[in-house]
C-alpha positions as a Markdown table, in Angstrom:
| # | Residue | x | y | z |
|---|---|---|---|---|
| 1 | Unk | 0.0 | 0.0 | 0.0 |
| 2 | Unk | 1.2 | 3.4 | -0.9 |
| 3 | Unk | 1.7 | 6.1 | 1.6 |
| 4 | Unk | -0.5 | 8.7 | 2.0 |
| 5 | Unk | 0.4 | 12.2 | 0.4 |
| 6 | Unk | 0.4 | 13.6 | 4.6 |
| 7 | Unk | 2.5 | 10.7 | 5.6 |
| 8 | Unk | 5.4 | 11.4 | 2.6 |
| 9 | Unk | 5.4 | 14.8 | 4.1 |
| 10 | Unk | 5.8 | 13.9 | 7.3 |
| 11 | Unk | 9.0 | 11.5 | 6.8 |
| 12 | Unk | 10.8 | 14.4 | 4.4 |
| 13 | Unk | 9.9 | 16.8 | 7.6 |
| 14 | Unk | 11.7 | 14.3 | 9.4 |
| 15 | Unk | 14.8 | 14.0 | 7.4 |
| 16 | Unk | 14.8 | 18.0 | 6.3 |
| 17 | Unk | 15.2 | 17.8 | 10.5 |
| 18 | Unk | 17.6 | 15.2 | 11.2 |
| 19 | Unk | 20.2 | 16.8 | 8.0 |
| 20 | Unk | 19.6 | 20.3 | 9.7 |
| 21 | Unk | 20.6 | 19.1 | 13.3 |
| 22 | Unk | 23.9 | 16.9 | 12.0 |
| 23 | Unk | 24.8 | 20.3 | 9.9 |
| 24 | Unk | 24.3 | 22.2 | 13.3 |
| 25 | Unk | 26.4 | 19.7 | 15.0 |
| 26 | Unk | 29.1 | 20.1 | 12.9 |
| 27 | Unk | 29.5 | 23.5 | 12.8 |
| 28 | Unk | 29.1 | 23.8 | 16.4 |
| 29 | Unk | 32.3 | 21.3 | 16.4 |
| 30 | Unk | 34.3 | 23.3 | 13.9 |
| 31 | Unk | 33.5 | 26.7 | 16.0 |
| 32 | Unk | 34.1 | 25.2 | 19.1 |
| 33 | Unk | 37.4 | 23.4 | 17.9 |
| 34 | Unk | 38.5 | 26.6 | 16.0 |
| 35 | Unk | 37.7 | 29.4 | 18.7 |
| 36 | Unk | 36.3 | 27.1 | 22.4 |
| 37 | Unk | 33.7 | 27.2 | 24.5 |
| 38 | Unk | 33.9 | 31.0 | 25.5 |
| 39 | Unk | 34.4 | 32.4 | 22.0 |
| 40 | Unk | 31.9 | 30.7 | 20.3 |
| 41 | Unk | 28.6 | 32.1 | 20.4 |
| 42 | Unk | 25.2 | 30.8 | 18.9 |
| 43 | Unk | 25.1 | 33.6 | 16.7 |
| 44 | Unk | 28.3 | 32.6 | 15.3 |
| 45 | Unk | 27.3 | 28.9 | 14.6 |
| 46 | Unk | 23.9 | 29.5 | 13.3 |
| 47 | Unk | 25.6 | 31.4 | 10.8 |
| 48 | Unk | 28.4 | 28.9 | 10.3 |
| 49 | Unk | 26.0 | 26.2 | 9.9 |
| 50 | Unk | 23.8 | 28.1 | 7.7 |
| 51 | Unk | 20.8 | 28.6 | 9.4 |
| 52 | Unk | 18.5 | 30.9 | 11.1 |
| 53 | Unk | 18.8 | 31.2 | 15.0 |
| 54 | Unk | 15.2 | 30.0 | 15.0 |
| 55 | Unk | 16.4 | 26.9 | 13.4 |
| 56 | Unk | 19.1 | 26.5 | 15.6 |
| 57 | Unk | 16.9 | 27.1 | 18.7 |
| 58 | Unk | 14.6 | 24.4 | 17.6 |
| 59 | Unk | 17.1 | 21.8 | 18.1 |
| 60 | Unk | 19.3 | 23.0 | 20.7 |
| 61 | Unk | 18.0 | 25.0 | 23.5 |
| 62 | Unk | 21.4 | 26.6 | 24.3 |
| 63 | Unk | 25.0 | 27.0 | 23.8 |
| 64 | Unk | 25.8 | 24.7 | 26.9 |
| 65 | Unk | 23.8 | 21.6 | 25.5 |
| 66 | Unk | 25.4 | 22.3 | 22.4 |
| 67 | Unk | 28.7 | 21.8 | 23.6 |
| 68 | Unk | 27.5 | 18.9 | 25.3 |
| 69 | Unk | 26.2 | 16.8 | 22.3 |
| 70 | Unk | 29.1 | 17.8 | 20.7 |
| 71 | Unk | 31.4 | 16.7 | 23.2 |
| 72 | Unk | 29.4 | 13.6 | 23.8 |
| 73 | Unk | 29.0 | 12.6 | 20.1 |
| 74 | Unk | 33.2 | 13.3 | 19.2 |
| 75 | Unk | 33.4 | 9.5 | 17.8 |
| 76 | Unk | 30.1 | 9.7 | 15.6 |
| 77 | Unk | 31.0 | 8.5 | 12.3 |
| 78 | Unk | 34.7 | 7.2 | 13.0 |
| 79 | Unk | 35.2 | 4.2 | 11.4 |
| 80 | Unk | 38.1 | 2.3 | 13.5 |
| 81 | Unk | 40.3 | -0.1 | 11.9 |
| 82 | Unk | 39.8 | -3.2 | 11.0 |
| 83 | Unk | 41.5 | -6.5 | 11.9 |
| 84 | Unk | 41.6 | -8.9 | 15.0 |
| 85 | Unk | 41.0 | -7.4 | 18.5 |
| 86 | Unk | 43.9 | -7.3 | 20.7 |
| 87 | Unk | 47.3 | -5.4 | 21.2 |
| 88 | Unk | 47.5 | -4.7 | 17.2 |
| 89 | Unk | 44.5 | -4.0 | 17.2 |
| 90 | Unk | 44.7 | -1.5 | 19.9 |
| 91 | Unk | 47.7 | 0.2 | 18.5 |
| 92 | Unk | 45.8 | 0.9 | 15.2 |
| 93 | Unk | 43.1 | 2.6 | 17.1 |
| 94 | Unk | 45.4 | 4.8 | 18.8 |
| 95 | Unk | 47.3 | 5.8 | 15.2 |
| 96 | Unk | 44.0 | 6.2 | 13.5 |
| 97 | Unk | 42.6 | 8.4 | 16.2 |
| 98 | Unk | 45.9 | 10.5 | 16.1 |
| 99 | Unk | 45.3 | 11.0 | 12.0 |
| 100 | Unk | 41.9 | 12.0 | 12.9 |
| 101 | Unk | 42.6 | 14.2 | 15.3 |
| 102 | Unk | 44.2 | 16.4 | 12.4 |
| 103 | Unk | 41.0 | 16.6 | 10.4 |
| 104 | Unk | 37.6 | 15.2 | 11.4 |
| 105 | Unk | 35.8 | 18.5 | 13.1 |
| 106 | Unk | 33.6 | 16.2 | 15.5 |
| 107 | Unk | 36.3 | 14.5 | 17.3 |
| 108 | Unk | 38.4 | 17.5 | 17.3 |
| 109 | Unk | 35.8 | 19.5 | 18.6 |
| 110 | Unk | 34.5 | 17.3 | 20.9 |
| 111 | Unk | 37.9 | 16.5 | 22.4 |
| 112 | Unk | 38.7 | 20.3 | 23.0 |
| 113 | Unk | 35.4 | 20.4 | 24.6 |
| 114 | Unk | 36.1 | 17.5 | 26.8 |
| 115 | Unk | 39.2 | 19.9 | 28.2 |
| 116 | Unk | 37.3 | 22.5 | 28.6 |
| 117 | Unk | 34.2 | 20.9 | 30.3 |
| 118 | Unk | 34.8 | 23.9 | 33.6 |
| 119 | Unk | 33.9 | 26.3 | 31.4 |
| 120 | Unk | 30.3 | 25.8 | 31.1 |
| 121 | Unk | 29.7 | 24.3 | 34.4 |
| 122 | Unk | 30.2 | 20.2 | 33.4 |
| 123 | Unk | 32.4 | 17.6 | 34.6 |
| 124 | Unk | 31.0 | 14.9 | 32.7 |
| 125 | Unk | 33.4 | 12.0 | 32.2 |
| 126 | Unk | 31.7 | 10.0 | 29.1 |
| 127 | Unk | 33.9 | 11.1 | 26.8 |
| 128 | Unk | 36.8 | 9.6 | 27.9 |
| 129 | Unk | 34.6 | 6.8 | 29.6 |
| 130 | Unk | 33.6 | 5.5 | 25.9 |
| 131 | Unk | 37.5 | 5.4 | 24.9 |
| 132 | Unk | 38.4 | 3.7 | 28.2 |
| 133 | Unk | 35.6 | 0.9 | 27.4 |
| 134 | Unk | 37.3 | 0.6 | 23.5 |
| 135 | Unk | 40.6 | 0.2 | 24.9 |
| 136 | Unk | 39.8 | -2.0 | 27.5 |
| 137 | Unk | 37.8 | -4.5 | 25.2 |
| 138 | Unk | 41.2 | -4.6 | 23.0 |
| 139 | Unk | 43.4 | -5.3 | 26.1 |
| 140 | Unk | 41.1 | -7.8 | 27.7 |
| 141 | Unk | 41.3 | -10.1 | 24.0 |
| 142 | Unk | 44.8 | -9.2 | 24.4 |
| 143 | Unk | 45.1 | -10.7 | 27.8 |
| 144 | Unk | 43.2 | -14.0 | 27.2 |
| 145 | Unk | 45.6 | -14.1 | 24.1 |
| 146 | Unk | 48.7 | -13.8 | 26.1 |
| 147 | Unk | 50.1 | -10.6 | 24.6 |
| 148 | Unk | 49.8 | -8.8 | 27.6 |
| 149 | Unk | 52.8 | -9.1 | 30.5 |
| 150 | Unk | 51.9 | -10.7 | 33.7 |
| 151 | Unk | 52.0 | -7.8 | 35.6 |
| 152 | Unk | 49.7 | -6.0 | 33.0 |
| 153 | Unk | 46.2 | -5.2 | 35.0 |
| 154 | Unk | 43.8 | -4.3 | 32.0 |
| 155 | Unk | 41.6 | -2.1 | 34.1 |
| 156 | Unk | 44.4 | 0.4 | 35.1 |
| 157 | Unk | 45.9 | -0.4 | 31.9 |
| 158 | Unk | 43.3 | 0.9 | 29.4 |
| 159 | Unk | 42.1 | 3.9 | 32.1 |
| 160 | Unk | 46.6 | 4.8 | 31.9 |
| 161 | Unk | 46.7 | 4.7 | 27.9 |
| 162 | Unk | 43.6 | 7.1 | 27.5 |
| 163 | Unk | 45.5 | 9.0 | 29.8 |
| 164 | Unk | 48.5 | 9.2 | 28.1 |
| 165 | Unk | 46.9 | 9.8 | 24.7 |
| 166 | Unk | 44.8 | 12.5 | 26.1 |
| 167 | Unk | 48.0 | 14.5 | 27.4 |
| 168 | Unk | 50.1 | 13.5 | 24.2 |
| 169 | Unk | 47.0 | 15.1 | 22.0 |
| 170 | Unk | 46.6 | 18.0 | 24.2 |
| 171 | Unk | 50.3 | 19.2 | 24.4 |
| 172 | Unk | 50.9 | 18.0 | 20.6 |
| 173 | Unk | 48.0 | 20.7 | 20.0 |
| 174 | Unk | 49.4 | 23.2 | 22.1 |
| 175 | Unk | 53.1 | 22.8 | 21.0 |
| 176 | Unk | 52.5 | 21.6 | 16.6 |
| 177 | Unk | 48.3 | 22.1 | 15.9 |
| 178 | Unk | 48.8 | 18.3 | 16.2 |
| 179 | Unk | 51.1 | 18.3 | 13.4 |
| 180 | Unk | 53.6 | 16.2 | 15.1 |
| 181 | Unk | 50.8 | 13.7 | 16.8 |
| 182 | Unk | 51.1 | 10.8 | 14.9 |
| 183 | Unk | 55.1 | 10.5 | 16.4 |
| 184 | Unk | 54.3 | 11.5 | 19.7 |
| 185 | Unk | 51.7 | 8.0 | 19.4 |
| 186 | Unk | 55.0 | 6.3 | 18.1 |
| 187 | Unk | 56.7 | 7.1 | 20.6 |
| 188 | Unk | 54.2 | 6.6 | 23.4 |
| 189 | Unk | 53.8 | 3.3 | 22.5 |
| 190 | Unk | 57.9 | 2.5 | 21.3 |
| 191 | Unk | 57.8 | 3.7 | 25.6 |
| 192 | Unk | 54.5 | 1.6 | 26.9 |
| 193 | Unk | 55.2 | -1.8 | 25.4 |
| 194 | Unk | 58.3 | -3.3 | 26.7 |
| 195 | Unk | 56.0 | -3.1 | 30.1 |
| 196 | Unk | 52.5 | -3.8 | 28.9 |
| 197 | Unk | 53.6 | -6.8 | 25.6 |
| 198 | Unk | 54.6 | -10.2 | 26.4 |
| 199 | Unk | 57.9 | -11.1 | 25.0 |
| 200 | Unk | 55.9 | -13.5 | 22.7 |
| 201 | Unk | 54.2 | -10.5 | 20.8 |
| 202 | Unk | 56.7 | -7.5 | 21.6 |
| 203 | Unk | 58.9 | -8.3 | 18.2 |
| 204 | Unk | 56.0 | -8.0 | 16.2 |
| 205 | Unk | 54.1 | -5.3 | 16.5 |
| 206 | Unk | 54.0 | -2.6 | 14.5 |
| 207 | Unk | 53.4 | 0.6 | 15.4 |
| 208 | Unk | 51.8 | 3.1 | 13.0 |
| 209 | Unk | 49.3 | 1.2 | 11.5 |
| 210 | Unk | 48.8 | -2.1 | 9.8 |
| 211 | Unk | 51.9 | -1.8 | 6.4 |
| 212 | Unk | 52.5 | 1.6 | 7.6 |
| 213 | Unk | 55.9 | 2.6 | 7.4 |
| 214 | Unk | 57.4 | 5.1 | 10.2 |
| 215 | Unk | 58.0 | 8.7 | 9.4 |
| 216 | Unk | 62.2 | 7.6 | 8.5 |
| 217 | Unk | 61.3 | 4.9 | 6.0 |
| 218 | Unk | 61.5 | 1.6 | 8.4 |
| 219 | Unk | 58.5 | -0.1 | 9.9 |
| 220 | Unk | 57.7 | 1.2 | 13.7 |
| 221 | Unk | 58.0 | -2.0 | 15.3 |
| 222 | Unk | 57.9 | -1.9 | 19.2 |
């Protein structure tokens, strides 16, 4: 049976409204990541994103919930890589979030959000809650596989590497616009694995990225 002419209206309504509100999004994420939370201002967005305040208003009742979905949504539409779970696996993550950090506006936005949480009134931890919960499904494969050291305890383990990436990012931003991130991840890791690798897996793993050479011609193996 054919919809009704009402009910076609009604579902392009609906996606009109759900393209609108992902364009918002991400021109709130570029603003934000561009200028932060204080600078920005929903004037400035709206117009960024193309839109009347009205529209703007419709879907987001104010700046502060704005910054929230953004900071809350930073890994919407990342596609990790591929291959089997575990210490590789992990690794890969980490060097693909690193080459996103240079150009996806969500997760940069997002992430600069996340540091500046104080600055309207949030201490919200899910965004580095969701990457603690990636890692620590990687490390826990990794850890039934034997790749992990005995000592390795993949609760503390997963919470310390988002820890660690967090500061590399942030000071990498600070210090290069992040243009230096993807070595700083090298040598994070070339630093982390002779404590958290079993000997078994140490010699090959490659860090950079699955075929990937390093930036002075040789593969970064750990």
């Amino acid at each position: 049976m054919e919809s009704s002419p009402a009910g076609r209206s009604g579902a392009a309504k609906q996606e009109r409204a759900v393209r609108t509100r992902a364009t918002i999004l991400r021109a709130a994420a570029e603003v934000f990541d561009e200028v932060g939370f204080s600078a920005a201002s929903i004037r400035l967005i709206s117009k960024h994103a193309g839109v009347t305040l009205g529209a703007l208003y419709f879907h987001f009742s104010s700046k502060e919930e704005l910054a929230r979905e953004v900071m809350l949504s930073q890994g919407d539409g990342l596609t990790l890589p591929d291959g089997p779970d575990g210490l590789q696996r992990l690794i890969d993550i980490t060097v693909y979030l690193a080459e996103q950090l240079r150009t996806d506006p969500m997760l940069r936005g997002g992430v600069r959000l996340a540091v500046e949480q104080g600055a309207f009134d949030m201490r919200e931890e899910q965004p580095y809650q969701q990457w603690v919960d990636v890692f620590r499904a990687q490390l826990a494969v990794a850890e039934a596989a034997g790749e992990l050291s005995g000592n390795a305890d993949v609760d503390s383990l997963a919470w310390l590497v988002v820890a660690t990436f967090s500061g590399t990012q942030l000071l990498s931003q600070v210090t290069t616009d992040r243009r230096d991130l993807s070595e700083r991840v090298h040598t994070l890791w070339t630093c982390l694995l002779p404590g958290v690798a079993s000997d078994t897996v140490r010699g090959s793993l490659v860090i950079g990225g699955p075929a990937r050479p390093a930036a002075d011609g040789r593969e970064g193996t750990a």
